[in-house]
NUTIMAR-360415 format. One record per residue: y, z, x of N, C-alpha, C, O in turn. Coordinates in pm, whole numbers, plus 50000, padded with zeros to 5 digits. Layout:
BEGIN
YZXYZXYZXYZX...
//
This chain:
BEGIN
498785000050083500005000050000501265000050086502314994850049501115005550192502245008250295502954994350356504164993450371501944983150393502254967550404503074960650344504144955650375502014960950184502374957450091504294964250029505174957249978504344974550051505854979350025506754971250108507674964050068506264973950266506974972850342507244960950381508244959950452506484948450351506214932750291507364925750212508164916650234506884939550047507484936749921509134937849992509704927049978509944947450057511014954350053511964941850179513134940950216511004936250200511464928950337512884918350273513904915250335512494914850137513294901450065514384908150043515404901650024514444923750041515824929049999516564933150165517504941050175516004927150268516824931250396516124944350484516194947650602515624948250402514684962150472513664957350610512864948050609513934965750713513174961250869512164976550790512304984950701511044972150910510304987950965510904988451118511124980651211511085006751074511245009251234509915013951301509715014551422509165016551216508145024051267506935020251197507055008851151505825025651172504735018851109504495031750961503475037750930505375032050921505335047850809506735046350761507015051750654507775038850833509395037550771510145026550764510235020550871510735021650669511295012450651512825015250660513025027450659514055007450668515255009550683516274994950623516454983450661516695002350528517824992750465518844994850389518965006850365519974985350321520954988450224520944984050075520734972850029521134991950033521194992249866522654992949797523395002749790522804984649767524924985449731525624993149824526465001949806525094987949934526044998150067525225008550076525045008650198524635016650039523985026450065523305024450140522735013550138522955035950266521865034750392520945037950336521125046550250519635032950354518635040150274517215039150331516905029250398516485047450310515145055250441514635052250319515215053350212512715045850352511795048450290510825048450395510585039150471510015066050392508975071050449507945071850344508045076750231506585064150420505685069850328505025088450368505085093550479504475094850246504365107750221502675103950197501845105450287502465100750114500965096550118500345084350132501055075150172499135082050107498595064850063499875057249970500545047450001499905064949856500885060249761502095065549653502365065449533502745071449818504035072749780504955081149868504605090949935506015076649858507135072449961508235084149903508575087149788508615089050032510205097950037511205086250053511205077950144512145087049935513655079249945514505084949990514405095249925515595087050077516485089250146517915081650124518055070350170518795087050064520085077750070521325086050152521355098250131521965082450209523185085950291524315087050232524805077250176524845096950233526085104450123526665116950208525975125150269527975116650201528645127950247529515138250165530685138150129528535146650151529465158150041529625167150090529995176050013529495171650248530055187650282529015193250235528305186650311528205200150174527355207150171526245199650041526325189449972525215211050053524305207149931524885210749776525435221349745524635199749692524795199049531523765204449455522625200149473523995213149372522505215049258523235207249166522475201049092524865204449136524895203248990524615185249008524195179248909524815179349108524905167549144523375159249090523045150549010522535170749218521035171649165520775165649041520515154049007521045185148929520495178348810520915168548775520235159348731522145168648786522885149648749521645139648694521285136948580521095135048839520425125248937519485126448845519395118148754518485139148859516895141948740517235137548629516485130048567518555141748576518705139648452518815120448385518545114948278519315116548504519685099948446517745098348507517115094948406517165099148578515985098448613515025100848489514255091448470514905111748400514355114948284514745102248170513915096248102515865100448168516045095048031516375080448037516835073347947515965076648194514895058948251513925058948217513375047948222512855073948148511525069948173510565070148245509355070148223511445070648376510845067748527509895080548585510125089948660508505075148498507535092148547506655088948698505495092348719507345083348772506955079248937507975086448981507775094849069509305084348924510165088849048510655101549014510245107348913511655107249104511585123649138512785121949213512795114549312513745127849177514655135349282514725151049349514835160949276514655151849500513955166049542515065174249548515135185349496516165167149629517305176149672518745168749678519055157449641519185174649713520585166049723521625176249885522335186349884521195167549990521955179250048523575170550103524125161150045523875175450189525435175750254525245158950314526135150450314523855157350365524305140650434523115131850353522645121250392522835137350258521405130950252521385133350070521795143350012520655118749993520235124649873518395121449902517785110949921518045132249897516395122549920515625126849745515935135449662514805118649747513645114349621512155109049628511815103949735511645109549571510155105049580509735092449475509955093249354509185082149528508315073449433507065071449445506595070649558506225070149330505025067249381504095054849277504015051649159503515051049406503035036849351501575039249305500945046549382500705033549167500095038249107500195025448963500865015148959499325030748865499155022448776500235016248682500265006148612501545031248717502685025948620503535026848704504675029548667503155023948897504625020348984504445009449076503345009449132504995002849097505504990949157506394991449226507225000549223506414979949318507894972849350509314974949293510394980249316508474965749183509934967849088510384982349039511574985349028509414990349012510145003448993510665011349063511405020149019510325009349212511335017149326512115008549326512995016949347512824996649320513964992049328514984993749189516204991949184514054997749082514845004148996515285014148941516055016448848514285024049060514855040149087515995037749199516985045049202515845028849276517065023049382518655019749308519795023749330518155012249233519545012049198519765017449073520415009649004519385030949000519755036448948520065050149027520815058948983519455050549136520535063249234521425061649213521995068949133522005051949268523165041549340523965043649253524865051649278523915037149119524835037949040524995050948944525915050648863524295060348947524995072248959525745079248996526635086148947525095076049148526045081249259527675076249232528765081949245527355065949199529465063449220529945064549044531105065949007529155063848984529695069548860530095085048827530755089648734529355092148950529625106549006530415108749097530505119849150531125098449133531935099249259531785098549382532725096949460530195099949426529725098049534529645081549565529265071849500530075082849668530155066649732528945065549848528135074649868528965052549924527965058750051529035062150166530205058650182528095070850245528415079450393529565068350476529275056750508530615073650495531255066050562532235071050692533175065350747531675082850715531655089050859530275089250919529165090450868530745087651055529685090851199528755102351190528965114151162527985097651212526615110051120526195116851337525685127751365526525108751417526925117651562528355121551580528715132051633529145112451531530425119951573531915127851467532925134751482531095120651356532415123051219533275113451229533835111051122533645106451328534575096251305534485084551164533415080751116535295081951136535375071651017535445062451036536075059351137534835051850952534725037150983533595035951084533975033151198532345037451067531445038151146530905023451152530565018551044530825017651238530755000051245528814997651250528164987151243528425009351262526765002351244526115015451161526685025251113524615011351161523785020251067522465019251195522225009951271521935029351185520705032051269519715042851212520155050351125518645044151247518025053551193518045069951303518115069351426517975080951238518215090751293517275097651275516725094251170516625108451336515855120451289516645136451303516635141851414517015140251239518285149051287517555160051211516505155651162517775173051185517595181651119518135183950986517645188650883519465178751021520745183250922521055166350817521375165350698520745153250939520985144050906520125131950919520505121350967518515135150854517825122950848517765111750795517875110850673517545099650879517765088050798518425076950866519135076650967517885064850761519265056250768520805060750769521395065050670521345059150893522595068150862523955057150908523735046850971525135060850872526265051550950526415059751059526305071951045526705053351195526835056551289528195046851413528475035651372528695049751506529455044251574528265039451701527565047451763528265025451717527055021251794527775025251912526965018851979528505029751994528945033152117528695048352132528545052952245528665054952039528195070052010526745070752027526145079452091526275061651968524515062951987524225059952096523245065752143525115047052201524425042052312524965056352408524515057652522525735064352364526045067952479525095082652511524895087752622524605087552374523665096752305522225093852404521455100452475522375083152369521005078752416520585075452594519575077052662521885070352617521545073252760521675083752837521495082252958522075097952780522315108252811520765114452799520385121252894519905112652692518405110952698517865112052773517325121752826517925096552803517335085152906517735096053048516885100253127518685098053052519215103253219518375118753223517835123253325518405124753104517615139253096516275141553114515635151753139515925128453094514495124353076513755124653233512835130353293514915113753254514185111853441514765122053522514085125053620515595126753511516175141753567514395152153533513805156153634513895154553422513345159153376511945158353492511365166753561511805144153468510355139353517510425140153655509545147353703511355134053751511805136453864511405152553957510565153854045512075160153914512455170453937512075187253856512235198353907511455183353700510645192053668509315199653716508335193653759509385211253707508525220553800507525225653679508035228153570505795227453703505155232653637505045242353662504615249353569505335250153806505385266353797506605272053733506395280553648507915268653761508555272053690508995275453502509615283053428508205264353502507935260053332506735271453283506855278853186505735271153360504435282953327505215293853302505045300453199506405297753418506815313753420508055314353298508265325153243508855301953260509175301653134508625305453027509135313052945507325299153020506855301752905505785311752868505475313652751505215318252968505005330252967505745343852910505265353952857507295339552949508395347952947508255350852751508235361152684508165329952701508745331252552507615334952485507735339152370506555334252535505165338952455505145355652422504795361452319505725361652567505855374052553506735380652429506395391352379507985372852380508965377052309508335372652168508535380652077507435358752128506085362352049505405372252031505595380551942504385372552131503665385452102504315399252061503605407452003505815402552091505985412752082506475414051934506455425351884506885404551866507325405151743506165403451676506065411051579505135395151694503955402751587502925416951610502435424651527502835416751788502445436551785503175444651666502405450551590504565445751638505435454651591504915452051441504635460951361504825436551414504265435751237502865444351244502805455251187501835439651310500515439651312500705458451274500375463951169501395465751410501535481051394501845488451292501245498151246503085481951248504145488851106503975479551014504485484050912503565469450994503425468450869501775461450818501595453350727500595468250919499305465150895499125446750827498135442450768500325439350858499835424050827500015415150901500955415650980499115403950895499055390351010499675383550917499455386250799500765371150959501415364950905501265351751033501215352151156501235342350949501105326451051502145321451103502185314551205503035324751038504935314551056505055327151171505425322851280504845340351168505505345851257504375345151418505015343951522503245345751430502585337951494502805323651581502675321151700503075318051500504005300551533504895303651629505135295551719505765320651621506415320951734506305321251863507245319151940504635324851907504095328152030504025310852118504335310852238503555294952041504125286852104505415282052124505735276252228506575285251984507065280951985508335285352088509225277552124508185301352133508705308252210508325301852417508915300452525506745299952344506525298952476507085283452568507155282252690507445272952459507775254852489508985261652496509595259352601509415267652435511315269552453511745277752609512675276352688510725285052605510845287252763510105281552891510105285053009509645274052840508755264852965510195255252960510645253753074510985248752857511745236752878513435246352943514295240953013513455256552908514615261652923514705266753120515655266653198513145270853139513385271653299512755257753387512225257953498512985246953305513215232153399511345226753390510965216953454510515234053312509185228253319509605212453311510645207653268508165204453381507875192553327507505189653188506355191553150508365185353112507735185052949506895173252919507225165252832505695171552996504615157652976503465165452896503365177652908502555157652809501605160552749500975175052815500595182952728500785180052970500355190953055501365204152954500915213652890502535200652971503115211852873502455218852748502175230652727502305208152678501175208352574500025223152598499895234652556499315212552703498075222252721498355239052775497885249852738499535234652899500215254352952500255261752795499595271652763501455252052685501625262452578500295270652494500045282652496499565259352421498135262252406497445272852449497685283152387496515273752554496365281152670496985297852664496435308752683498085294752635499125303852646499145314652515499315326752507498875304152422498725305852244497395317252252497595329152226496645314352273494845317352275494915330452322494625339852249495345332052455495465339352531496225351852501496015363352540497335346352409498095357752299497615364152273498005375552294496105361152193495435371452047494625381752154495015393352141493695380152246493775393952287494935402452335494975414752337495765394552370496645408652458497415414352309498215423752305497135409552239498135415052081497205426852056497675438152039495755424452052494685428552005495025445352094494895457052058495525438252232495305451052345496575458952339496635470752373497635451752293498585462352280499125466752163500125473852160498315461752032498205470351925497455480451956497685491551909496645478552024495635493152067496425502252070496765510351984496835500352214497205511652294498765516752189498975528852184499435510252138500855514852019500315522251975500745533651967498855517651919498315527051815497895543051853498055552651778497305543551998497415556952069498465563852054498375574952001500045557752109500665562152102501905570251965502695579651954501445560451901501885562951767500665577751689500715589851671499975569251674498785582051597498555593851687498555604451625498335595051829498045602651891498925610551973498505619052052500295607451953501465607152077500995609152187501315619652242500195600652247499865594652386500815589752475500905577452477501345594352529502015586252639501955573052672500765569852673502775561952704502365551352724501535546452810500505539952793502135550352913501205544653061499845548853030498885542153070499685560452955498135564452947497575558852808496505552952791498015560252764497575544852647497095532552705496115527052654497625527952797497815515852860496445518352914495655509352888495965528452985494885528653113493755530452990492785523253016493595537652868492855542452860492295528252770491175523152777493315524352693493105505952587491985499552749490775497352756493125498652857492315490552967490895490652924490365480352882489925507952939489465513052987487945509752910486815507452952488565510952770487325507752659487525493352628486565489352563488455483752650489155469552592487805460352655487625448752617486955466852749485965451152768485065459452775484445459252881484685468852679483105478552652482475469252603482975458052594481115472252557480585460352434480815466452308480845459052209480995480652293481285486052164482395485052141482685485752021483245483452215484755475752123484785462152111485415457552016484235454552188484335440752190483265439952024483845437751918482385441152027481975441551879482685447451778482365444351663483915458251800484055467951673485635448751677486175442851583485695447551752487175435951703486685422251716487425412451709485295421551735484925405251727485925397851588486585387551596485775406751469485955400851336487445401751341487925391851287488385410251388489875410951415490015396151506490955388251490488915394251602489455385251732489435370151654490305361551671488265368951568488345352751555489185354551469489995345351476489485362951372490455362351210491775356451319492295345551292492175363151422493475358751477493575348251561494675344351598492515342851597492305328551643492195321651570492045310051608492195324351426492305310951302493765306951315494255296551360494545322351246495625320651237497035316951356498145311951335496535321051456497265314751578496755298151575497685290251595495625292951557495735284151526496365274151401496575262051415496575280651296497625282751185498755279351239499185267951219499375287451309500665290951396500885277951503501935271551500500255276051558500225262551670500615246951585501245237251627499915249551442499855239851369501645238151310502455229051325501705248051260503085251051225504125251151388505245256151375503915248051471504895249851546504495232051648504885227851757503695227251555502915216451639504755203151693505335199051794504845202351556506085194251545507085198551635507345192951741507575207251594508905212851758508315210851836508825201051891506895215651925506505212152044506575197952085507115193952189505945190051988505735174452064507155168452051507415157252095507945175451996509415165851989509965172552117511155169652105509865179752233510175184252327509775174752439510615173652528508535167052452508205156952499508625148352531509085140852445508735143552715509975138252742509715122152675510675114852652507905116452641507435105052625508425103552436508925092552410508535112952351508835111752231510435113852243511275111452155510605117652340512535120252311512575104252359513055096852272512245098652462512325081552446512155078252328513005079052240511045074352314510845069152166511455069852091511745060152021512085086452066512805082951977514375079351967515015076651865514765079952083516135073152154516025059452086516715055651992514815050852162514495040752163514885035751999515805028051974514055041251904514595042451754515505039051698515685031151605516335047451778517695049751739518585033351799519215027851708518605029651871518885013351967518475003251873519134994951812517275005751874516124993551795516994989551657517554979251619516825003851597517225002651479518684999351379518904995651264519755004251544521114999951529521124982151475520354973451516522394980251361522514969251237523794972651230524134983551276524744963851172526224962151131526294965751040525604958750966526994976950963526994987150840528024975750782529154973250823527364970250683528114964350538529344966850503530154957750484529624978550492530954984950449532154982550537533264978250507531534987450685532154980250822532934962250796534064957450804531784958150768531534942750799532614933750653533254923150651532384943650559533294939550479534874944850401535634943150306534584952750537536344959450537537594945850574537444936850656538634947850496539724939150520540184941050651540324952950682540504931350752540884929950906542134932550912542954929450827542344938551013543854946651023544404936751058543964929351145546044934150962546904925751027546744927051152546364936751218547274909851200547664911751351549054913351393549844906151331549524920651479551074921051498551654909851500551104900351555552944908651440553694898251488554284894951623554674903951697554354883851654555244877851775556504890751761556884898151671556804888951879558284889951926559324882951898559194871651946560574884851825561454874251857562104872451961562764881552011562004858352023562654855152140564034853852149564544850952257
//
């Protein structure tokens, strides 16, 4: 179905940038279609309102309901972005995402919303091209100043080989050792006081640990990957070992250091290693949980994907419509001689 869209969408001007996204304009509007499943696609349109709309939102659902249109879906409406869902199926088509397309559209400016017509890198106005972005704040087909992106991008490019050049894996190990630690220590304190494992807070032990492998100059190549990992695993006993010993100290007012010797002391008996076998794998699920959830920030740290997606961003640069059909500034007159 993904071909076939991306085939169908081609007659209205739409490129793929990628093999999952398409990129084009709809009455001026920038507009992103990602597929989400086999059959069916996140819509993305480019709009600048300063922050997120609910009333705008319901607006949008509401002209959406009373089209009929039981494929399409509007999710959110935020500050640079309106995004929506279609899905293709026995009663969606072609034609019906292009007629959830341009019934955005013409909402939108019957609501006052026009399309994005500041620099989605710099704010400047009159943005002379459109490119695709992956931003946090600002995904998408977006308007952009193509001298802003090239210059974005070779700043990348230069970080990249600075990176590869001159990046250190011991240094990066002792980084991320550092951020794993500031992990582990925020789920010891849950695990202690509030007797629960939680996954998102888990997620922090890689995600702590890539932020400090990249922050003390590691090499960020696929090897990063494996240090963080490694690193992850390696978490759940020492959590295991210094919930112990808290727990001495807390229940028993044990002293630390002797907490410390005594956890050592029984921590590789066989009668404790059996009494936490069932604690040890339960937290090797969920750290794996956690890795999963932190999978995405990690590989976008990657010096091979920050190309790529530079690269994206170049590839995908086009002459924004709005640009192209703005009236040309008088030219000055002569001088009189």
């Amino acid at each position: 179905m993904e071909n076939e869209m991306i085939s169908g969408m081609r007659q209205y001007g739409f490129q793929a940038v990628t093999p999952y996204v398409c990129v084009g304009t709809w009455k001026n509007y920038a507009v992103t279609l990602r597929r989400f499943t086999r059959q069916s696609y996140y819509v993305y349109l480019a709009v600048r309102l300063g922050k997120a709309n609910s009333q705008l939102r319901k607006t949008l659902r509401a002209a959406v309901k009373a089209a009929g249109m039981k494929k399409a879906a509007v999710n959110s409406v935020q500050a640079n972005t309106v995004m929506g869902s279609f899905s293709f199926g026995d009663s969606g088509s072609l034609a019906g995402l292009t007629a959830f397309l341009e019934l955005l559209t013409n909402t939108l400016r019957e609501n006052g919303v026009g399309p994005a017509n500041t620099c989605a890198v710099t704010g400047a106005p009159n943005p002379d091209s459109l490119c695709m972005l992956q931003r946090q704040n600002c995904y998408g087909y977006q308007p952009v100043c193509a001298s802003a992106v090239r210059r974005e991008t070779s700043a990348v490019q230069e970080r990249v080989e600075e990176n590869e050049n001159n990046g250190s894996y011991l240094t990066g190990t002792l980084g991320a050792v550092l951020g794993a630690i500031l992990g582990i220590g925020v789920n010891v304190l849950t695990i202690l006081f509030l007797e629960r494992i939680f996954s998102l807070l888990f997620a922090l032990v890689p995600i702590g640990a890539m932020f400090g492998y990249k922050l003390c100059k590691g090499k960020t190549n696929k090897y990063s990957l494996l240090i963080v990992i490694v690193l992850s695993v390696l978490a759940v006993p020492v959590m295991i070992y210094l919930s112990t010993a808290l727990s001495f100290v807390r229940e028993l007012k044990t002293p630390l250091g002797e907490a410390l010797r005594v956890t050592g002391e029984i921590f590789f008996t066989g009668k404790f290693l059996r009494e936490i076998l069932g604690d040890l794998v339960k937290m090797l699920i969920v750290m794996a949980v956690g890795v999963a959830f932190a999978w995405g920030y990690m590989r976008e740290q990657l010096n091979v994907n920050k190309l790529e997606g530079a690269n994206v961003h170049l590839e995908s640069l086009r002459p924004n419509p709005l640009y192209a059909q703005a009236p040309a500034a008088p030219e000055p007159e002569a001088p009189a001689e």
